[in-house]
N, CA and C atoms as an extended XYZ file, in Angstrom:
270
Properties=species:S:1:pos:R:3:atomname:S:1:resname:S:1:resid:I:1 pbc="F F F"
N       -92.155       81.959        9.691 N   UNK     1
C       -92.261       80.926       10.693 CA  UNK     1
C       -92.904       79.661       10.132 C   UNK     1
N       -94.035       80.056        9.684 N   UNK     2
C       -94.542       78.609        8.689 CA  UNK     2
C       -93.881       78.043        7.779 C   UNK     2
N       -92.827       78.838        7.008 N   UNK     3
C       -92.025       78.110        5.806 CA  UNK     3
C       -90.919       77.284        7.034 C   UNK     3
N       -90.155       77.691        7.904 N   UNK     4
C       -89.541       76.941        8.696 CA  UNK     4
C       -90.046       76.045        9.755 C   UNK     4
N       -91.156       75.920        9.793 N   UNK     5
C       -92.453       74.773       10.235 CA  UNK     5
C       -92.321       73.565        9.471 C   UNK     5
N       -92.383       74.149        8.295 N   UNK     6
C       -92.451       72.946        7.132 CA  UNK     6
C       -91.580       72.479        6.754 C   UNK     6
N       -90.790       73.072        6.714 N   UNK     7
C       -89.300       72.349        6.637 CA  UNK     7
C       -88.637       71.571        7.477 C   UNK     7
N       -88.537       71.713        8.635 N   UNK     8
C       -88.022       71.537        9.167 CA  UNK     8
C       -89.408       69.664        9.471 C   UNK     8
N       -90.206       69.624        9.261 N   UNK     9
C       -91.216       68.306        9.102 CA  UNK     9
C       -90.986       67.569        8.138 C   UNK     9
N       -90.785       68.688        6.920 N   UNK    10
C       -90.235       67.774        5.792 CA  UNK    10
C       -88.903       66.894        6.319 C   UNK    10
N       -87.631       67.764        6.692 N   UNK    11
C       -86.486       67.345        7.251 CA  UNK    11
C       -86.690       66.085        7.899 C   UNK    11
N       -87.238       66.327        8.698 N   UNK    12
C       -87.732       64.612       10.033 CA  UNK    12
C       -88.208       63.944        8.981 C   UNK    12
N       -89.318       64.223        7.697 N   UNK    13
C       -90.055       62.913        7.236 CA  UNK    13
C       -89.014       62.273        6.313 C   UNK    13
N       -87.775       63.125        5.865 N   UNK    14
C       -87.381       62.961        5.144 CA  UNK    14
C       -86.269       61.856        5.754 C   UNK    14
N       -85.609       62.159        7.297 N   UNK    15
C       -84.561       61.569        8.224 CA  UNK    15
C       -85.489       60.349        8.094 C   UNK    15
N       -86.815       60.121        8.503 N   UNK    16
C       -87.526       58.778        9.099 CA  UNK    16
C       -87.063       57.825        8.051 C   UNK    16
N       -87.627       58.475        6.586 N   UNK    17
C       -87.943       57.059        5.768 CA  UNK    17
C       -85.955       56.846        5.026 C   UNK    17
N       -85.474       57.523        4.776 N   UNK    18
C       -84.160       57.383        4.953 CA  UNK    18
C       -83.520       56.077        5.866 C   UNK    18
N       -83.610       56.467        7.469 N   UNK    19
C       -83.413       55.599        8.120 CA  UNK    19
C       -83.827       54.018        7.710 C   UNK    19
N       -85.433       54.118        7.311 N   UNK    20
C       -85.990       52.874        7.380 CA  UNK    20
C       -85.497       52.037        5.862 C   UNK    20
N       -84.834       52.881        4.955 N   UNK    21
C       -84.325       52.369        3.877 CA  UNK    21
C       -83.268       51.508        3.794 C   UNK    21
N       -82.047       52.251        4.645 N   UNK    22
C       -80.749       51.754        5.010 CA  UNK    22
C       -81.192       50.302        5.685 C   UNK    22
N       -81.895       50.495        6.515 N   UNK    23
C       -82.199       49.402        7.967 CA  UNK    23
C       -82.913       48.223        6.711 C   UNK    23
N       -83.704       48.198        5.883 N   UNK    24
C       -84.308       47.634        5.221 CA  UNK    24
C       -83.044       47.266        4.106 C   UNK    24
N       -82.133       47.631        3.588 N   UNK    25
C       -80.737       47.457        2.289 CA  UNK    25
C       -79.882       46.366        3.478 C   UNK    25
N       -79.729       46.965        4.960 N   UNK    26
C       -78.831       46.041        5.648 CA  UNK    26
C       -79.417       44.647        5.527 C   UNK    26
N       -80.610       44.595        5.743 N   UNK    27
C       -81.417       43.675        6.344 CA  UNK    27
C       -81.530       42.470        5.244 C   UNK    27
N       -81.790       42.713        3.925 N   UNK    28
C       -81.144       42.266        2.826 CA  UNK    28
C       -80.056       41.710        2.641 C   UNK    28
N       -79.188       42.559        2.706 N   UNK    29
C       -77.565       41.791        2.658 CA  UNK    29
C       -76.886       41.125        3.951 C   UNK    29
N       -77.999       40.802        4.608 N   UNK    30
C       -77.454       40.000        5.825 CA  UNK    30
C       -78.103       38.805        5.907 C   UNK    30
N       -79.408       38.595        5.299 N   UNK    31
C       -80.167       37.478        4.664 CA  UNK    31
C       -79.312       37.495        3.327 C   UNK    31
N       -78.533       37.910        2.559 N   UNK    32
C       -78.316       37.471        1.138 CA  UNK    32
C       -76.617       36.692        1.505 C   UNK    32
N       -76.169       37.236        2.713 N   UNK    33
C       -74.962       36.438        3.436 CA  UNK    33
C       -73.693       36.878        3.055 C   UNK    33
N       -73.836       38.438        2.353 N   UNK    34
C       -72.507       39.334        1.759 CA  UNK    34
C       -72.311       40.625        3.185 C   UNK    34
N       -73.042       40.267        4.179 N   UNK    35
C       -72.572       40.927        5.437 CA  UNK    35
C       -71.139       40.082        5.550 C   UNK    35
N       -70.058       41.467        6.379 N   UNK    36
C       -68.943       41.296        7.103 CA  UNK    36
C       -68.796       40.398        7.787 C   UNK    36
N       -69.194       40.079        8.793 N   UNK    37
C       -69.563       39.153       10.065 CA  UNK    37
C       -70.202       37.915        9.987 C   UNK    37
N       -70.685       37.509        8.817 N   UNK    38
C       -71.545       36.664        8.292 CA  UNK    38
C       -70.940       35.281        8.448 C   UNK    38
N       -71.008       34.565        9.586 N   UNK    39
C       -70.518       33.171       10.273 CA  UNK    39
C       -71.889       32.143        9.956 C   UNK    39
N       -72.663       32.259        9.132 N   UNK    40
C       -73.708       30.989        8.708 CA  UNK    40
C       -74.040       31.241        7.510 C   UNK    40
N       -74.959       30.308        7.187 N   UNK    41
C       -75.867       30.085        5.820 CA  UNK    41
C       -76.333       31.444        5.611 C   UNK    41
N       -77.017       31.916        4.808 N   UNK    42
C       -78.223       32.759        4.231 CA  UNK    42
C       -79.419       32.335        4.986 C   UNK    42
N       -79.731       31.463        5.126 N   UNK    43
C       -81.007       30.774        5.241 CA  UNK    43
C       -81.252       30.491        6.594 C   UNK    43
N       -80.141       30.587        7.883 N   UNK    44
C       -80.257       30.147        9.322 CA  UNK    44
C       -81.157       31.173       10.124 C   UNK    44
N       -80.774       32.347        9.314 N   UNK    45
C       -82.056       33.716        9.882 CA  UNK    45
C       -83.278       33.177       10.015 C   UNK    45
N       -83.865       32.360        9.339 N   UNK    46
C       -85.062       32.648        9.090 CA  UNK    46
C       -85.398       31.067        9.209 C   UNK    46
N       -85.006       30.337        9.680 N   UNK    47
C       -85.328       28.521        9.527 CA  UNK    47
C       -85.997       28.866       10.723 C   UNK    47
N       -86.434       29.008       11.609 N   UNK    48
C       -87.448       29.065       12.813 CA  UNK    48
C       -88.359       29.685       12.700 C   UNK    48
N       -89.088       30.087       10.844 N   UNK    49
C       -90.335       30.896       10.914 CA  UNK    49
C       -91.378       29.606       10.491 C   UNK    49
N       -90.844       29.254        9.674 N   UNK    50
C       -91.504       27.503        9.416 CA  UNK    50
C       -91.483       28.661        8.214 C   UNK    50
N       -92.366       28.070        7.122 N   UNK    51
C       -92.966       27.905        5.673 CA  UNK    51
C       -94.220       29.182        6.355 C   UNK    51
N       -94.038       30.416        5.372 N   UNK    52
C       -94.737       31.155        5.175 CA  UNK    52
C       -95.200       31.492        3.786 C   UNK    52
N       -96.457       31.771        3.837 N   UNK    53
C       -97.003       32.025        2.185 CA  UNK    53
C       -97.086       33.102        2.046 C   UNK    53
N       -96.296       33.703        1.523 N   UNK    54
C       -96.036       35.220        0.954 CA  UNK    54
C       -96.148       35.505       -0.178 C   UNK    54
N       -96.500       34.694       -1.134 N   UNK    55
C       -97.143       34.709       -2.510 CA  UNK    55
C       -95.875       34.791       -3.212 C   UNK    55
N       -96.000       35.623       -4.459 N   UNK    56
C       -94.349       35.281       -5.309 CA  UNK    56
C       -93.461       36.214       -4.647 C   UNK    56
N       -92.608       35.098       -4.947 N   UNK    57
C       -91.198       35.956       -3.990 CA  UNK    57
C       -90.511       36.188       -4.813 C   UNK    57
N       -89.472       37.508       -4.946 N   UNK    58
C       -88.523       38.365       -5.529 CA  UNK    58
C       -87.400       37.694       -5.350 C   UNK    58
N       -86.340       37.317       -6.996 N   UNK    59
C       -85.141       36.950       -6.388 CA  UNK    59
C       -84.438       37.854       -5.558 C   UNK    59
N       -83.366       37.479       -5.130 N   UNK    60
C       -82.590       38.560       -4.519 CA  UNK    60
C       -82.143       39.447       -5.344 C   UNK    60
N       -81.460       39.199       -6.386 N   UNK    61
C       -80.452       40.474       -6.841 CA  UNK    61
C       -81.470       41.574       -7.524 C   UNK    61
N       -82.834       41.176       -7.404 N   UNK    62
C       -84.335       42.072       -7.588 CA  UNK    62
C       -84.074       43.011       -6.833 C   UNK    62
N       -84.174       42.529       -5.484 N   UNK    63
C       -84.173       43.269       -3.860 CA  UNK    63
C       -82.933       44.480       -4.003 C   UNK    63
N       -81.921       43.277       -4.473 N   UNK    64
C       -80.647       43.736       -4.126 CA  UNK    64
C       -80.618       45.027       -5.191 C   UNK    64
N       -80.950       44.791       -6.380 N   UNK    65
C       -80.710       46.049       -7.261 CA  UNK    65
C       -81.832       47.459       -6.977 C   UNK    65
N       -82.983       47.427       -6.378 N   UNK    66
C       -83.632       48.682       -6.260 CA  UNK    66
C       -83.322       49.394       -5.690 C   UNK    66
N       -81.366       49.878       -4.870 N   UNK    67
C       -81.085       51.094       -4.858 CA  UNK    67
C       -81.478       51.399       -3.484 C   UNK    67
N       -81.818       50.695       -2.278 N   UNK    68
C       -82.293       51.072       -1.294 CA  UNK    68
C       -81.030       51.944       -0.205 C   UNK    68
N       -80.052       51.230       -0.475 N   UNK    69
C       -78.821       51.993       -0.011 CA  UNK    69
C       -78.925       53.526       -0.675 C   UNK    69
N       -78.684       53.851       -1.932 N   UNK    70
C       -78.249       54.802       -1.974 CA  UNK    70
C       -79.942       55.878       -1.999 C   UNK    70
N       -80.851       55.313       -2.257 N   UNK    71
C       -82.307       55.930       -1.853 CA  UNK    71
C       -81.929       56.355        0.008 C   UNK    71
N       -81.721       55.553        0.851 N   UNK    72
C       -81.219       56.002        1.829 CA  UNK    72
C       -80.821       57.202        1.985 C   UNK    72
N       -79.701       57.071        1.731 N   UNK    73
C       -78.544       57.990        1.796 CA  UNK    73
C       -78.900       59.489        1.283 C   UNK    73
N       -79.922       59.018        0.112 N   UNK    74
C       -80.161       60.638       -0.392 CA  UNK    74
C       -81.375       61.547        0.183 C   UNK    74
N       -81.967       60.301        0.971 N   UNK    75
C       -83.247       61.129        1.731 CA  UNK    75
C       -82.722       61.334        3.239 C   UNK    75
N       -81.482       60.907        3.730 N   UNK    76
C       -80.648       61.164        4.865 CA  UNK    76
C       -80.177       62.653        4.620 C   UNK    76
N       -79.475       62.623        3.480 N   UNK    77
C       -78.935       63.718        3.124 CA  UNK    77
C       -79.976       64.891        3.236 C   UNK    77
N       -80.616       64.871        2.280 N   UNK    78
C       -82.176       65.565        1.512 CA  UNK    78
C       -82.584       66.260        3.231 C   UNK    78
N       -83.020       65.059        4.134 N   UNK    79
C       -83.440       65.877        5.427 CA  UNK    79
C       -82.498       66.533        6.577 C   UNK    79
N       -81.192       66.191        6.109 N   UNK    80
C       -80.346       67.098        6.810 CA  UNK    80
C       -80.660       68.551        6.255 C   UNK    80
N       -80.079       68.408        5.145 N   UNK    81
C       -80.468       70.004        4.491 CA  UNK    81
C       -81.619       70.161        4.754 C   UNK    81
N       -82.472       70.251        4.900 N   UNK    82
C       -84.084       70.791        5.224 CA  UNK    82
C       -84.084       71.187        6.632 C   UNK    82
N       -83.244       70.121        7.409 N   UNK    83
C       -83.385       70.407        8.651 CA  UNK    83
C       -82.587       72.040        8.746 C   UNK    83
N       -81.295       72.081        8.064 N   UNK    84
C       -80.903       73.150        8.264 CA  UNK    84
C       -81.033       74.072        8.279 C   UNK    84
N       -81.807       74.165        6.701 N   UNK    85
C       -82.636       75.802        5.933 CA  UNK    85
C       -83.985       75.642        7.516 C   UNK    85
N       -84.533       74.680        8.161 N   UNK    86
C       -85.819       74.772        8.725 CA  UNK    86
C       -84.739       76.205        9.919 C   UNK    86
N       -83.639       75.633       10.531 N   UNK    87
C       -83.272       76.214       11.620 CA  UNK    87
C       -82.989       77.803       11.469 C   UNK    87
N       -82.079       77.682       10.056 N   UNK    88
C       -81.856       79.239        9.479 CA  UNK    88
C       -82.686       80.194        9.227 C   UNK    88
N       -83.792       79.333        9.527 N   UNK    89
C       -85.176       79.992        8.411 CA  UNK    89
C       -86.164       80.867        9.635 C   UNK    89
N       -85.606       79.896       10.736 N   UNK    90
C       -86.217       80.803       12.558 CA  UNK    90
C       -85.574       81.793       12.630 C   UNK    90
């Protein structure tokens, strides 16, 4: 019961940050202006924050290359299976 306790937590922690990866890779390529739907600038997102000091900023294809899509995808994956062995495991 405890090994399928844990698993099945791992599974969810594993679904959460997954999720927040993808949502964070979209979020990127919709500020970088290689979204589908993409009817403006790069830059119209964000012209109503004024000038923020965020210290050094990362080019994009920085952002763009650390893999957050497919980091996604594999901790999506990763907590499906966990979730499964958690259910099999009751």
């Amino acid at each position: 019961m405890l090994v399928a306790a844990v698993t099945i937590g791992v599974g969810l922690v594993c679904l959460l940050y997954g999720a927040r990866s993808l949502r964070v890779g979209r979020a990127v390529r919709r500020l970088a202006g290689s979204g589908p739907d993409d009817s403006s600038s790069p830059g119209d997102a964000t012209d109503w924050l004024g000038p923020v000091d965020e210290g050094p900023v990362e080019p994009r294809e920085t952002v763009l290359e650390r893999g957050s899509i497919e980091r996604g995808v594999g901790l999506l994956v990763l907590g499906a299976v966990c979730l499964l062995f958690g259910i099999l495991a009751v």
